[in-house]
N, C-alpha and C positions, 0 to 999 in steps of 0.2 A: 602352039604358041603360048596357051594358058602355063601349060607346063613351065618353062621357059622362064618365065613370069613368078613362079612359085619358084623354084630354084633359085635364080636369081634372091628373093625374097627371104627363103632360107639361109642364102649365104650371108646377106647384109647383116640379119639379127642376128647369126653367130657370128661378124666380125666382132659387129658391134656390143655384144657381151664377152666374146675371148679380150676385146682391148679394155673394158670395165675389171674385169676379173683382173688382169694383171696388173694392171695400174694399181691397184687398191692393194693387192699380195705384194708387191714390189716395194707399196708405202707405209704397210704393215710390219714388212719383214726388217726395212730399215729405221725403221721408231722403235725407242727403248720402249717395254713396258710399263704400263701404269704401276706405281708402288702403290699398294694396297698395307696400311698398316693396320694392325686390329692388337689390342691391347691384352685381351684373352691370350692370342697367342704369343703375343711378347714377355708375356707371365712366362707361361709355360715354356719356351724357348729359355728365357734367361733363369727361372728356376733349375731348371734341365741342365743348362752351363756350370752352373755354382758348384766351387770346391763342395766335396761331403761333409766338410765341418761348416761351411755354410746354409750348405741345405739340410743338417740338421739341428740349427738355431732358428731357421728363418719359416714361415709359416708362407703358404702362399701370399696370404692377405696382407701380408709384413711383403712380402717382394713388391704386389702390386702398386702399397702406397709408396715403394722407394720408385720405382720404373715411375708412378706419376708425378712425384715430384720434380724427378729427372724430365722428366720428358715440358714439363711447368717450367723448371730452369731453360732448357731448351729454344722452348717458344720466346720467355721474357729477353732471353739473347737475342734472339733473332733469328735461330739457327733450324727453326720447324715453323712452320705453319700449319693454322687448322685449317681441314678441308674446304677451299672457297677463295683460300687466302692466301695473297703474294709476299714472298719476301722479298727485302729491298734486296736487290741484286748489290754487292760491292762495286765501290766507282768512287769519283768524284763526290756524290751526296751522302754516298753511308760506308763506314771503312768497313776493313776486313776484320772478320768475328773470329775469334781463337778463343776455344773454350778449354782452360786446361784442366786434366783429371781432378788436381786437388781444388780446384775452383769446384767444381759438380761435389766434390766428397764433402767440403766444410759446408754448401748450400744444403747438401740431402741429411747432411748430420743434422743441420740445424732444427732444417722439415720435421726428424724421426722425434727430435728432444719435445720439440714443441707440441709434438704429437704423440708422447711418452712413447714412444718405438724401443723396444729392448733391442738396441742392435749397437753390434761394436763398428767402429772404422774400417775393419776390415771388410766388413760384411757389407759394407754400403761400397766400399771400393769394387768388390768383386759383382756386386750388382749393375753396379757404371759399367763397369768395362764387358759386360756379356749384354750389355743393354746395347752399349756404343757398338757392339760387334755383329747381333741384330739386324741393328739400323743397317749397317755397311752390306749385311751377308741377303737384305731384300731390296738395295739400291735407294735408301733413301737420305744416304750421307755420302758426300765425295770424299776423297781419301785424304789422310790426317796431313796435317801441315807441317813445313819442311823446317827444322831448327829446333 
């Protein structure tokens, strides 16, 4: 009868962790992943992208400060938030955010002037657009707007 009892006893705790285990694998496998951004690697990444006549004017340190001005324009949009922090969802209380290329090129040119950056328009364009490509290619931008 003890037997019986432990048996019994063995089944229940492995129901009761095979239905724990899949519930959890099931709620796992259907949630996107966390985007994890880290700035080191978004250097490195969008260094990486840049035409060879931009990656041999541009210095890392010179990419770095263009990705964080970029990413500075971003946030003052609306369009990134720092870890912790919500963005206002589009609706009724906050319109829809379009941020266009030359809108980020004339903000990041400004950034580099004010901050004597030797860098042409070019170089700041091709920085945008491997930064914006980044952001997309680790899920942390929804896909560009239609028009």
């Amino acid at each position: 009868m003890v037997w019986l009892f432990v048996v019994l006893a063995a089944l229940a705790v492995f129901a009761i962790a095979a239905a724990t285990v899949g519930s959890e694998t099931f709620r796992l496998g259907h949630q996107p992943p966390s985007t994890i951004f880290d700035v080191d690697e978004a250097v490195h990444h969008v260094a990486d992208d840049l035409p060879e006549e931009a990656q041999a004017r541009l210095t890392y340190d010179e990419v770095r400060m263009l990705v964080l001005a970029e990413l500075d324009l971003l946030e003052r949009r609306g369009v990134l938030a720092e870890p912790g922090s919500d963005l206002l969802a589009p609706g009724e209380d906050s319109p829809d955010v379009v941020l266009a290329d030359d809108d980020s090129v004339a903000e990041v040119l400004g950034y580099a002037e004010r901050n004597q950056l030797d860098v042409t328009d070019e170089d700041v364009f091709h920085v945008i657009v491997a930064l914006h490509g980044y952001l997309a290619e680790i899920g942390a931008v929804g896909p560009p707007a239609a028009g």
